[in-house]
ZADREN-566375 format. One line per field, with one value per residue (C-alpha): x, z, y; residue in one letter. Coordinates in steps of 0.05 Angstrom, whole numbers, plus 5000, padded with zeros to 4 digits. Layout:
<nodes>
xx = (X;...)
zz = (Z;...)
yy = (Y;...)
aa = (a;...)
</nodes>
This chain:
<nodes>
xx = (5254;5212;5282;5316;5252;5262;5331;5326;5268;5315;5370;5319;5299;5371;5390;5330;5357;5414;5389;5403;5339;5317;5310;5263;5221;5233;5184;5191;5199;5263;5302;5293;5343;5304;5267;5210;5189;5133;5120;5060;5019;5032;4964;4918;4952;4945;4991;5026;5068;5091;5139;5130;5106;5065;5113;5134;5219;5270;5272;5335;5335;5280;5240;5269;5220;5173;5221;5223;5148;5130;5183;5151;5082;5092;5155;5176;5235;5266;5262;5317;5346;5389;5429;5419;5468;5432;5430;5512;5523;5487;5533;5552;5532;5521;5537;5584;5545;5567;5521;5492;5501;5452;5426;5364;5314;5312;5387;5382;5325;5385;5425;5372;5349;5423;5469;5432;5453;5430;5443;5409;5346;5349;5352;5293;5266;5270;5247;5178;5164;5195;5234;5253;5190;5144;5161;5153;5081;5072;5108;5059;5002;5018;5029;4962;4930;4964;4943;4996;4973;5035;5080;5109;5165;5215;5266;5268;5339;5311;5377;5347;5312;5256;5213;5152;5108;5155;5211;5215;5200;5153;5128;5147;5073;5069;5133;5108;5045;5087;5128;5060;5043;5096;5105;5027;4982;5022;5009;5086;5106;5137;5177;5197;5207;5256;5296;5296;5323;5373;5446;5484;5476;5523;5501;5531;5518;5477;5542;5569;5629;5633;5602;5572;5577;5520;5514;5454;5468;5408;5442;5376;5356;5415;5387;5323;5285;5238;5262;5240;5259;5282;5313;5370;5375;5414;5423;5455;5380;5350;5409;5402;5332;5310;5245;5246;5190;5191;5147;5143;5102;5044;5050;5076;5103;5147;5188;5201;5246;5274;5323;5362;5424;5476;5548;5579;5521;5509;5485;5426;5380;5392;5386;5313;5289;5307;5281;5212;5201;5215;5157;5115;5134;5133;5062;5011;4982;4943;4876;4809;4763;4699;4640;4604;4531;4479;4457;4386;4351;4296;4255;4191;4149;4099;4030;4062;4036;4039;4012;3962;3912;3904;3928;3997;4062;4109;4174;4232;4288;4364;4430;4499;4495;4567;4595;4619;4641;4698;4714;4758;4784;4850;4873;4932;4925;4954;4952;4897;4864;4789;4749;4678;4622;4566;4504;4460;4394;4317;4265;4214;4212;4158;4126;4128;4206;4245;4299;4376;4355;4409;4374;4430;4505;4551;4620;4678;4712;4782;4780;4722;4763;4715;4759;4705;4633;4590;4522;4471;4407;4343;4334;4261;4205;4142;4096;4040;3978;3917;3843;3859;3903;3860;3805;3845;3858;3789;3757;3809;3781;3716;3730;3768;3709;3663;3700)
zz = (3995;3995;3988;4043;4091;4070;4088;4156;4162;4147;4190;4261;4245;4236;4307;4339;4318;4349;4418;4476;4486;4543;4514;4476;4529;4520;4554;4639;4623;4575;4630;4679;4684;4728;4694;4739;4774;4817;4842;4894;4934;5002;5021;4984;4956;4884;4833;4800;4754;4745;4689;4684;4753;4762;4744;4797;4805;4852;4898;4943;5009;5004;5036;5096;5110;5117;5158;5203;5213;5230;5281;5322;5304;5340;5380;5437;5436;5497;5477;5481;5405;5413;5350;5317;5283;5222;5231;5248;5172;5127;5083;5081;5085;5160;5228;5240;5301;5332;5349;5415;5426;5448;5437;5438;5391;5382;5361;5316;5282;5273;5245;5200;5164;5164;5144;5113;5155;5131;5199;5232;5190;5209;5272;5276;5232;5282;5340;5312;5263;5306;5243;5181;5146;5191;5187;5115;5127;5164;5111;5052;5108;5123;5044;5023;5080;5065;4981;4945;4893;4867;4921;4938;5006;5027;5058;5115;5094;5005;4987;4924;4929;4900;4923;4890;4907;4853;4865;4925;4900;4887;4832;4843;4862;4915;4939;4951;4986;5032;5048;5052;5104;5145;5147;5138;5173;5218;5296;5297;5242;5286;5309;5243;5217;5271;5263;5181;5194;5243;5208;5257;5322;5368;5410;5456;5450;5521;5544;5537;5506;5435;5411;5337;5302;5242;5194;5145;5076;5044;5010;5003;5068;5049;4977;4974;5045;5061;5053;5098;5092;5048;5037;4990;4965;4913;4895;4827;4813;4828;4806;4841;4886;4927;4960;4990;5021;5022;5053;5018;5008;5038;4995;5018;4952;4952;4895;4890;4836;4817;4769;4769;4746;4766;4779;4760;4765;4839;4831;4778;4828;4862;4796;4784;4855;4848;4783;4792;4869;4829;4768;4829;4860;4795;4768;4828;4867;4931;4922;4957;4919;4966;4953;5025;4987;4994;4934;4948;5000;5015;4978;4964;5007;4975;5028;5079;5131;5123;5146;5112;5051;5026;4962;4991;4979;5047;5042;5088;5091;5085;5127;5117;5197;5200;5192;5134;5135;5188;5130;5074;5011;4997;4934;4893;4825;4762;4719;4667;4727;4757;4803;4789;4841;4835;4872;4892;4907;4905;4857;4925;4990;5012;5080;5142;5145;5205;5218;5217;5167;5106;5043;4997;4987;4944;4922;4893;4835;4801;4742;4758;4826;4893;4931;4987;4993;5042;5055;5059;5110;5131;5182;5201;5206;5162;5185;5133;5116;5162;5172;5239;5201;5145;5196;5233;5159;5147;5209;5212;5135;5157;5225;5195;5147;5201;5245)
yy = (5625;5565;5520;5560;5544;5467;5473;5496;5441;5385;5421;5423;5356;5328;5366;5337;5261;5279;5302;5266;5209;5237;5298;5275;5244;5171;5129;5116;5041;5048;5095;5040;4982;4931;4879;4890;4952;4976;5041;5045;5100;5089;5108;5074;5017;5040;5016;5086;5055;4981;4943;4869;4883;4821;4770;4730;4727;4713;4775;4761;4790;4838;4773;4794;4858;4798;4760;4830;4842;4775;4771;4838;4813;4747;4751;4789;4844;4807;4738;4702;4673;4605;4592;4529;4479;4497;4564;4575;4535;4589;4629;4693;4751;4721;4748;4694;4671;4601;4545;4551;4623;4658;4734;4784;4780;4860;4850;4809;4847;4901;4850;4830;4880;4929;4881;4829;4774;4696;4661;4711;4703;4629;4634;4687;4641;4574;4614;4642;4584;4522;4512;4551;4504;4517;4594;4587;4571;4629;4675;4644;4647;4736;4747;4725;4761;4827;4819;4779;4748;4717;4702;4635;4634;4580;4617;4669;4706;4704;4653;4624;4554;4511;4449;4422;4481;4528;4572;4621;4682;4745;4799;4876;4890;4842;4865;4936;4901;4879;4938;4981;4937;4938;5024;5035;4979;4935;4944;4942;5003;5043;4992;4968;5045;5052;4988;5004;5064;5067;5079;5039;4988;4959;4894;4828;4766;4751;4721;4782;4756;4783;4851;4853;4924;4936;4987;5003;4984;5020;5090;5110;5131;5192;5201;5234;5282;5241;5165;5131;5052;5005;4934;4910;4846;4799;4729;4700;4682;4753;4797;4864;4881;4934;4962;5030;5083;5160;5205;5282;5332;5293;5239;5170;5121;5061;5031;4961;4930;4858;4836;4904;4885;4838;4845;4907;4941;4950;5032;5013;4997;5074;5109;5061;5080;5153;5153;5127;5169;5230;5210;5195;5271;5305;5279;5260;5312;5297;5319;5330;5292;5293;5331;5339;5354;5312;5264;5286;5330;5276;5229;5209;5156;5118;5109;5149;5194;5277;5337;5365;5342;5274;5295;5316;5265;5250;5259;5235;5279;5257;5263;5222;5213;5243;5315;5313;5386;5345;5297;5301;5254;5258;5216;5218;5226;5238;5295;5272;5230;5245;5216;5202;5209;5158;5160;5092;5119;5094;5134;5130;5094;5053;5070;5055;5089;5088;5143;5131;5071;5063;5081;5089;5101;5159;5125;5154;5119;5119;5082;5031;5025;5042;5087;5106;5097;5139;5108;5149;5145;5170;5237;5220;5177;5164;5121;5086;5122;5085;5092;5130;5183;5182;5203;5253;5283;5302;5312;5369;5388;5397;5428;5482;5490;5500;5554)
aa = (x;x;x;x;x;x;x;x;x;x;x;x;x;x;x;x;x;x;x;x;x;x;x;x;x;x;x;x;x;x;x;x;x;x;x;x;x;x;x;x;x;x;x;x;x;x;x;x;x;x;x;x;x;x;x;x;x;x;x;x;x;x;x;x;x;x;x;x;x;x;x;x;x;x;x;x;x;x;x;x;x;x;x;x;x;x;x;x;x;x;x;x;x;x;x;x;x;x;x;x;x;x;x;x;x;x;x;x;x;x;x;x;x;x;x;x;x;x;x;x;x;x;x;x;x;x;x;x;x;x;x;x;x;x;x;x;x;x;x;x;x;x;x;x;x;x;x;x;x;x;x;x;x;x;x;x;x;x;x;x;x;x;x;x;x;x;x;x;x;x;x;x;x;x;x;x;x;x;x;x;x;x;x;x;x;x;x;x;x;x;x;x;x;x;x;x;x;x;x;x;x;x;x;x;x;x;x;x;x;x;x;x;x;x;x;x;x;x;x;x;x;x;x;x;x;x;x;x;x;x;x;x;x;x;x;x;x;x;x;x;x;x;x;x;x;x;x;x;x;x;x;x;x;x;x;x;x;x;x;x;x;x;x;x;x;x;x;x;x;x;x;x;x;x;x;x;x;x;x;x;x;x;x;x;x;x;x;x;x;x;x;x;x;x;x;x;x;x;x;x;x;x;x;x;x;x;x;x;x;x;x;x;x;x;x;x;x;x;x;x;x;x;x;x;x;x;x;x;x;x;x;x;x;x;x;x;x;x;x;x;x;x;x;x;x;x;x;x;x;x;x;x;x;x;x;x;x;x;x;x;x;x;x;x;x;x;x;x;x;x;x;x;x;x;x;x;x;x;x;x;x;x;x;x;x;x;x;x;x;x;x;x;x;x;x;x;x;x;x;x;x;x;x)
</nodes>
């Protein structure tokens, strides 16, 4: 019996060898091709999920979402775009437009960001910057205000390049900064959401004598309910790039992913992005994190003025100032993930207290990370204990005595 139970043993564990891998579960960063890969809530800003995801590489043209934002930011829709000598000469992928022609700014944000074009970066580039250096400045100048930490920019359109500042390039996380910014924060998302994803756009020169036809190169818009936006990219340097958003179920996440493969491996970068949008589906739930109870009803106040006896203590009462049965804390968190409430409060208060005066503050942590802090202040006023309250006190003691 006992050698019969040994045999089947040694037969389960044989058949589990030979199991697919990912039947067995292998770990999220050996199913993924990319060298580095981010995935990010939309919302918050939080890092889900990253491999080698602060290493700084080439990243192709998913620089031109940049390109694109600060374009609306600082152009206008109807400006008028001359092309440049230097613009006409970049290679392809290009729009093939000819030097001194001259077109619509809003068109050639089309032509941007659905087919990719590198003249049509420049040019963007020349009219917003002055020059494609002086946009560079203001590329470097948006990335560190939006969070990138390891960013470095030197071309509008991503071709790879290097001067004695380093390499033009960025890491995965920085990368999803950037698209966060331009879906969630910029005064022009809607704008850019629109451009992004449109499937196909038709425009003239403004000498109306040739018409340019574009069509969205990002499969992922038709992959997954919900996508949203997303940029292709690839250079010999950067092999295969992408950076995509997706709004479901609530939740908003972006995947950003550099060095994905190179030539024949054009699909990798679909089966990462599905991948990793589907981990963020499957194991974050939105949750309501806030606890609308006060920290403390009131609190002590040290020499302050009461009714009653002398031998009474004042209290001041507490209020968060807003209705916070109107509020709500909606995080996105893992499975095994909690959020822990800390409260910042005094033992006692030292009088005179004035109401509506800050007093204290209830934050909500993830991991050492402040997600919110609600401060906390005073709903009355104490004032300090003087000789004409201490009077009042017990003149009323001993008139109450004598009736």
């Amino acid at each position: 019996m006992k050698k019969l139970l040994l045999i089947w043993i040694l037969l389960l564990g044989n058949l589990f060898l030979c199991l697919p891998v990912s039947a067995q579960e292998r770990p999220l960063e050996d199913e993924l091709y990319a060298g580095s890969a981010c995935l990010m809530d939309g919302q918050s800003g939080r890092i889900l999920y990253e491999k080698d995801g602060f290493t700084k590489k080439a990243n192709a043209s998913t620089t031109k979402i940049l390109t694109c934002i600060l374009a609306l930011e600082q152009g206008s829709l109807s400006d008028t775009v001359t092309v440049s000598k230097r613009a006409a000469g970049q290679p392809p992928v290009h729009l093939g437009a000819r030097e001194g022609e001259t077109f619509l700014l809003e068109d050639l944000l089309y032509s941007l960001m659905l087919e990719s074009h590198n003249d049509t970066a420049v040019m963007i580039a020349e009219h917003i910057g002055g020059s494609v250096e002086g946009f560079a400045q203001l590329m470097n100048q948006k990335a560190e205000l939006i969070g990138c930490e390891n960013s470095y920019f030197i071309t509008p359109n991503g071709l790879d390049d290097a001067d004695q500042n380093g390499s033009h390039g960025m890491t995965a996380a920085d990368l999803a900064r950037v698209m966060r910014y331009c879906i969630m924060e910029s005064p022009k998302k809607e704008t850019f959401l629109e451009i992004t994803g449109t499937s196909s756009y038709t425009f003239w020169n403004r000498e109306e004598t040739i018409i340019y036809n574009c069509h969205n190169h990002n499969a992922f818009l038709s992959m997954m309910p919900g996508a949203l936006s997303g940029k292709t990219g690839f250079t010999a340097d950067a092999g295969y790039c992408y950076v995509g958003a997706l709004q479901q179920d609530g939740k908003t996440l972006i995947v950003s992913l550099l060095a994905c493969g190179w030539p024949n491996h054009k699909d990798y970068k679909w089966a990462d992005t599905r991948l990793l949008m589907n981990y963020g589906l499957d194991q974050y739930e939105i949750c309501d994190v806030l606890d609308r109870s006060l920290p403390a009803e009131q609190l002590p106040v040290k020499d302050g003025q009461h009714e009653g006896s002398l031998s009474k203590d004042s209290y001041v009462p507490l209020s968060y100032l807003e209705d916070m049965g109107q509020q709500s804390l909606n995080i996105l968190l893992g499975k095994n993930e909690k959020v822990d409430r800390k409260v910042n409060l005094p033992d006692m208060l030292k009088a005179p207290v004035k109401k509506g005066t800050k007093v204290g503050s209830v934050s909500y942590l993830l991991e050492d990370e402040v997600l919110k802090t609600y401060p906390v202040y005073t709903a009355g006023s104490v004032k300090k204990i003087d000789f004409i309250w201490c009077f009042a006190i017990i003149g009323h003691k001993y008139c109450m005595k004598g009736s």
